[in-house]
C-alpha positions as CSV (number, residue, x, y, z in Angstrom):
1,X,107.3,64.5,79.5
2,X,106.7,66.9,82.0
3,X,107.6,69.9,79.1
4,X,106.0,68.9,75.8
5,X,102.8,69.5,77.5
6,X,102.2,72.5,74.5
7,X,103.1,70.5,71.8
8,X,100.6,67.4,73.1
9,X,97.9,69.9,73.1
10,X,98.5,71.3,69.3
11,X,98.7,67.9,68.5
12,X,95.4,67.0,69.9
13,X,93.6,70.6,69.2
14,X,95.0,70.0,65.2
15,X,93.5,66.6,65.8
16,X,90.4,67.5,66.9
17,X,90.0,70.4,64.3
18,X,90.9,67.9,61.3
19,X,87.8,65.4,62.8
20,X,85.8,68.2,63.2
21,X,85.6,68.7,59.4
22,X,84.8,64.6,58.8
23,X,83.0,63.5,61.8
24,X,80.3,64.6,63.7
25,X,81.8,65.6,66.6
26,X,80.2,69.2,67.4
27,X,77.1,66.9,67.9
28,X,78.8,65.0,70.7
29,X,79.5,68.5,72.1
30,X,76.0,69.3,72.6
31,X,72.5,68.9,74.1
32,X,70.0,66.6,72.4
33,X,68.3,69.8,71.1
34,X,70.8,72.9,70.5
35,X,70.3,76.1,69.2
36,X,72.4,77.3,66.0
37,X,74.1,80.1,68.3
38,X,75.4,76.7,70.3
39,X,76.1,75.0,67.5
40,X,78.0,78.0,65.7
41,X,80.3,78.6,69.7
42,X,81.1,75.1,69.4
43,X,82.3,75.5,65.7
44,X,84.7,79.0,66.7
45,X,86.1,77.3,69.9
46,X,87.6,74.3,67.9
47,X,89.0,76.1,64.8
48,X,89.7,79.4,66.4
49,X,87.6,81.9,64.2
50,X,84.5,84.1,64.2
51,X,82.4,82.6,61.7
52,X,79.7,85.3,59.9
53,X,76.2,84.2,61.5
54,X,74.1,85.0,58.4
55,X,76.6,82.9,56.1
56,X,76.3,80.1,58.8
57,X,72.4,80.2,59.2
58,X,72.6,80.1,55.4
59,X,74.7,76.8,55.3
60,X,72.3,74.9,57.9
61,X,69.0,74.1,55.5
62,X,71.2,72.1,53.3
63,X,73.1,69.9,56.2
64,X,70.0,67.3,56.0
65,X,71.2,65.7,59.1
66,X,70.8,69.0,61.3
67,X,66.8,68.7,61.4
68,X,64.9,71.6,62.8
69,X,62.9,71.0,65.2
70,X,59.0,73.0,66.1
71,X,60.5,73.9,69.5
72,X,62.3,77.2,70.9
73,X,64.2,77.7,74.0
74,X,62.4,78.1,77.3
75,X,63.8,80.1,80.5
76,X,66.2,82.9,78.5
77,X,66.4,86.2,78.9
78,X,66.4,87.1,75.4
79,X,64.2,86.2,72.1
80,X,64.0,82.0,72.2
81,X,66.0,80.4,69.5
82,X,64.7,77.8,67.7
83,X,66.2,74.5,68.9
84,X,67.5,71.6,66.4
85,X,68.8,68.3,66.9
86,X,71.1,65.9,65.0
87,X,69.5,63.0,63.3
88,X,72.2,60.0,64.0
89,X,69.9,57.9,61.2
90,X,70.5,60.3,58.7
91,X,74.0,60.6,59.0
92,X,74.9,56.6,58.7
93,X,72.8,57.0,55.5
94,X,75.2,59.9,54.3
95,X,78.1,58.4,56.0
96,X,78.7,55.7,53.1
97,X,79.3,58.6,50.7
98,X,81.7,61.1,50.6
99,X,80.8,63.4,53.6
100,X,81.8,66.8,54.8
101,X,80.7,68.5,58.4
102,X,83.0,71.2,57.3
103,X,80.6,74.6,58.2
């Protein structure tokens, strides 16, 4: 056991990168309310890539279960982001039909 410690962890990081295209696991990752820059860091972490940020941004309007939200971030050193949260009701209405967290 004590040397297929590698291969346990590609299975699991494969794993985890297959559910992160068909469950909302990202979410689970997060705060309550998350900016896109967190939610886009989560996203390159799991699969390994820089993703573009403008083609990201560009996906999020039309994931109806990422709901914007009329807050921004408080206490940062830089321009406040505008925070979002993940509407759990939303997805179990979208969850019956063929869904895709794939960003």
């Amino acid at each position: 056991m004590a040397f297929d410690h590698r291969e346990i962890f590609e299975f699991a990081l494969k794993t985890l990168r297959d559910e992160l295209r068909t469950k909302p696991l990202a979410f689970e990752l997060l705060p309550l309310k998350f900016s896109l820059s967190e939610l886009q860091k989560i996203y390159e972490i799991i699969i390994g890539i820089s993703l573009d940020r403008r083609n990201f941004r560009k996906k999020i309007p039309n994931l109806s279960y990422i709901v914007p939200l009329n807050e921004k971030e408080i206490s940062v050193s830089h321009r406040p982001a505008k925070l979002y949260m993940f509407s759990r009701d939303i997805y179990q209405k979208l969850k019956k039909e063929k869904f895709d967290f794939s960003i």
